[in-house]
Backbone bond lengths (Angstrom), bond angles and torsions (degrees), N, CA, C in turn:
res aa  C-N    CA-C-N  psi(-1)  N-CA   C-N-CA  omega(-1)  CA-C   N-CA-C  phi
1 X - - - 1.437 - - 1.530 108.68 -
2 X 1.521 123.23 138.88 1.346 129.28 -169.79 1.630 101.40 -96.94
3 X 1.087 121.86 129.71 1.408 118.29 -176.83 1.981 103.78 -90.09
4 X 1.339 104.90 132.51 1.586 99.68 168.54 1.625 86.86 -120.99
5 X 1.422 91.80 163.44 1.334 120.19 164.45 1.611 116.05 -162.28
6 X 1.196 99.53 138.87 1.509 138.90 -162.14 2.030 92.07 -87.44
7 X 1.084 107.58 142.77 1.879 125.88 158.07 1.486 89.40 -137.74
8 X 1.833 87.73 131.68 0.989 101.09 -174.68 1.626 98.25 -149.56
9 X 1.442 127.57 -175.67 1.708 113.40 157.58 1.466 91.81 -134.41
10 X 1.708 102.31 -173.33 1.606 92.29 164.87 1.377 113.64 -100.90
11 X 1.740 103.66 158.08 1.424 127.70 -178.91 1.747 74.16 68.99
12 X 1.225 112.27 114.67 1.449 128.02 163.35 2.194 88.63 -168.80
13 X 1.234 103.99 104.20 1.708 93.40 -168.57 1.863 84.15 -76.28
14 X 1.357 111.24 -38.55 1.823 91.66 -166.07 1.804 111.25 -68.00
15 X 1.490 105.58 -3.04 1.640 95.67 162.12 1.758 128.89 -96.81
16 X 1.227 104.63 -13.42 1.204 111.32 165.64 1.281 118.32 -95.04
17 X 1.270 137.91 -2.05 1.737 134.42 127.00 0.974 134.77 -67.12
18 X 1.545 123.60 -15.91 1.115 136.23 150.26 1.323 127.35 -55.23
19 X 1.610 119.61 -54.85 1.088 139.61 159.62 1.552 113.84 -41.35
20 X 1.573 105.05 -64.51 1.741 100.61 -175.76 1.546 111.40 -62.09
21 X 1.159 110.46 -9.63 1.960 105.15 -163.80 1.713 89.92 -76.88
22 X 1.372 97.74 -34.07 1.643 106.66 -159.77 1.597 92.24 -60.16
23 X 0.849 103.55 -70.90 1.880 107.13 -165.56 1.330 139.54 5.96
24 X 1.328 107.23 -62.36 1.386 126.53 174.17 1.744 94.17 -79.30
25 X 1.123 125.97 -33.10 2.243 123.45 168.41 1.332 87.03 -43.53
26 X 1.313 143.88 -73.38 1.169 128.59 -94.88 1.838 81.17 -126.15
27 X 1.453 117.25 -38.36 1.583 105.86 -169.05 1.833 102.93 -89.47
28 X 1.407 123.26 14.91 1.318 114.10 137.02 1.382 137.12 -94.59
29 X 1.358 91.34 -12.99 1.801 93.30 159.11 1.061 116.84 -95.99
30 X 1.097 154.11 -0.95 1.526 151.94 -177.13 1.321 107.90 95.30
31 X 1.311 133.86 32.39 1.498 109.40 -155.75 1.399 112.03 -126.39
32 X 1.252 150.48 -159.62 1.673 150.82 169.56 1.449 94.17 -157.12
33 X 1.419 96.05 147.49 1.086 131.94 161.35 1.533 132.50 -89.62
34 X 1.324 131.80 101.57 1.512 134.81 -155.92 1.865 96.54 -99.32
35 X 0.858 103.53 98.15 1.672 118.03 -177.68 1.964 107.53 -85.19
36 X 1.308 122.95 117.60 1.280 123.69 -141.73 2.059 83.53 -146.10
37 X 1.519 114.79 124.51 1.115 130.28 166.63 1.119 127.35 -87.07
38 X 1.846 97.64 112.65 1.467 92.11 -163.76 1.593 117.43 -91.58
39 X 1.470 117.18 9.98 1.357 111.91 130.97 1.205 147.47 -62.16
40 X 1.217 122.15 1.55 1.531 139.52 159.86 1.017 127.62 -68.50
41 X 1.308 121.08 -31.12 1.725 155.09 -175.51 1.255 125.33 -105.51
42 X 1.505 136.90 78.64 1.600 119.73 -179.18 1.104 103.01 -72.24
43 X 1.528 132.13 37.27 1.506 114.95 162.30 1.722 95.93 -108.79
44 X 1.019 97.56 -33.83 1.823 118.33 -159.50 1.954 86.20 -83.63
45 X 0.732 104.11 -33.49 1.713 100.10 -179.93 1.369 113.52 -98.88
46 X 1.185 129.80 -18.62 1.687 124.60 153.27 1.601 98.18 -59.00
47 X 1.842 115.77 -68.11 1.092 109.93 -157.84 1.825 125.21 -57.74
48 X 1.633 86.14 -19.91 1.742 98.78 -164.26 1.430 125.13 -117.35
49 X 1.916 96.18 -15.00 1.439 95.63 -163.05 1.484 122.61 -53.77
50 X 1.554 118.38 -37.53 1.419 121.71 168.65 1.598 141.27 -34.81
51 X 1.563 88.24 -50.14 1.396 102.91 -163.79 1.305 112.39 -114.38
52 X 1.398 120.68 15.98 1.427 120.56 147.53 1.266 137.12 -18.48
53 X 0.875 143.72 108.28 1.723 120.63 38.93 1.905 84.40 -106.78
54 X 2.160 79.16 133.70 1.572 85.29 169.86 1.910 103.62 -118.03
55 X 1.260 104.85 149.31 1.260 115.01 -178.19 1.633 97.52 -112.98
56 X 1.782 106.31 137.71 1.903 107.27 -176.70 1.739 69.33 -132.71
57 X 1.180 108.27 161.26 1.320 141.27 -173.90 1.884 98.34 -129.94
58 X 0.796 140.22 125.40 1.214 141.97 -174.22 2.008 123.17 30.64
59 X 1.511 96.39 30.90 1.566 113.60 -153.94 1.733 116.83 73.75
60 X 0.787 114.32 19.37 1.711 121.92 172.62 1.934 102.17 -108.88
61 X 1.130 106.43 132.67 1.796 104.58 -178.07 1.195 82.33 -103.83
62 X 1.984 94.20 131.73 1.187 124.55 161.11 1.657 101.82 -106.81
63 X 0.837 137.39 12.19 1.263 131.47 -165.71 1.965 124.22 -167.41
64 X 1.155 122.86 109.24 1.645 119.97 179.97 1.526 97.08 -119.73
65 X 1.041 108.74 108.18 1.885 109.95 149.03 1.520 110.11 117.70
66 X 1.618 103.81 -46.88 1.071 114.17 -164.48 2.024 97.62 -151.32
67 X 1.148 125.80 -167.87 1.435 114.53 -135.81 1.989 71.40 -142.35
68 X 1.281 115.89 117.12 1.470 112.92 170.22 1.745 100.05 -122.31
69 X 1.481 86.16 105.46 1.852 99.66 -179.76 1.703 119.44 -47.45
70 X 1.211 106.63 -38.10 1.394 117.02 -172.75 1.231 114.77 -69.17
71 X 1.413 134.84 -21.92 1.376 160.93 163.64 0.851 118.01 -62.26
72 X 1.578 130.61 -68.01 1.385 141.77 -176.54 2.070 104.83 -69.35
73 X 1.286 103.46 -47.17 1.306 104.18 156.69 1.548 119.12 -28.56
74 X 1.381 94.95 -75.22 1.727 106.35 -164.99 1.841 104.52 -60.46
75 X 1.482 103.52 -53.04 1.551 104.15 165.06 1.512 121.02 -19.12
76 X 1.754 93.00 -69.69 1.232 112.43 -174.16 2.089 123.24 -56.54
77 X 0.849 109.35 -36.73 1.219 127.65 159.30 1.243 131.71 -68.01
78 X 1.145 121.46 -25.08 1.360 139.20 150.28 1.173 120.45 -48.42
79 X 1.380 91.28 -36.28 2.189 97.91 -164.63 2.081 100.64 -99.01
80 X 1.203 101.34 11.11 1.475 111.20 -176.32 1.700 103.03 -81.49
């Protein structure tokens, strides 16, 4: 199983559309999403705070801002 995880903060609306698009991605592959505040972290919030919502696919970002299917796809297939 490939672990993703989401940085996100709260009230971020482009991470919780991000999140919902994922849903149905992730519960036909078997998978979860570990959603991690990157205000919690001044490492994770120097590195991330901007460009939220970031998506890492096994700690590799497939994704900044917005959710590019073709990417996470190819990512994802990669790791097959």
């Amino acid at each position: 199983m490939s672990r993703l995880t989401l940085y996100s903060r709260e009230g971020c609306g482009l991470c919780d559309e991000l999140l919902l698009a994922l849903g149905p991605w992730t519960e036909a592959r078997g998978e979860r999403i570990e959603v991690l505040d990157v205000d919690a972290d001044p490492l994770l919030k120097r590195r991330y705070g901007l460009k939220i919502p970031v998506l890492l696919l096994d700690g590799e970002p497939v994704a900044y801002g917005h959710l590019d299917w073709d990417k996470l796809e190819s990512a994802w297939n990669a790791r097959r």
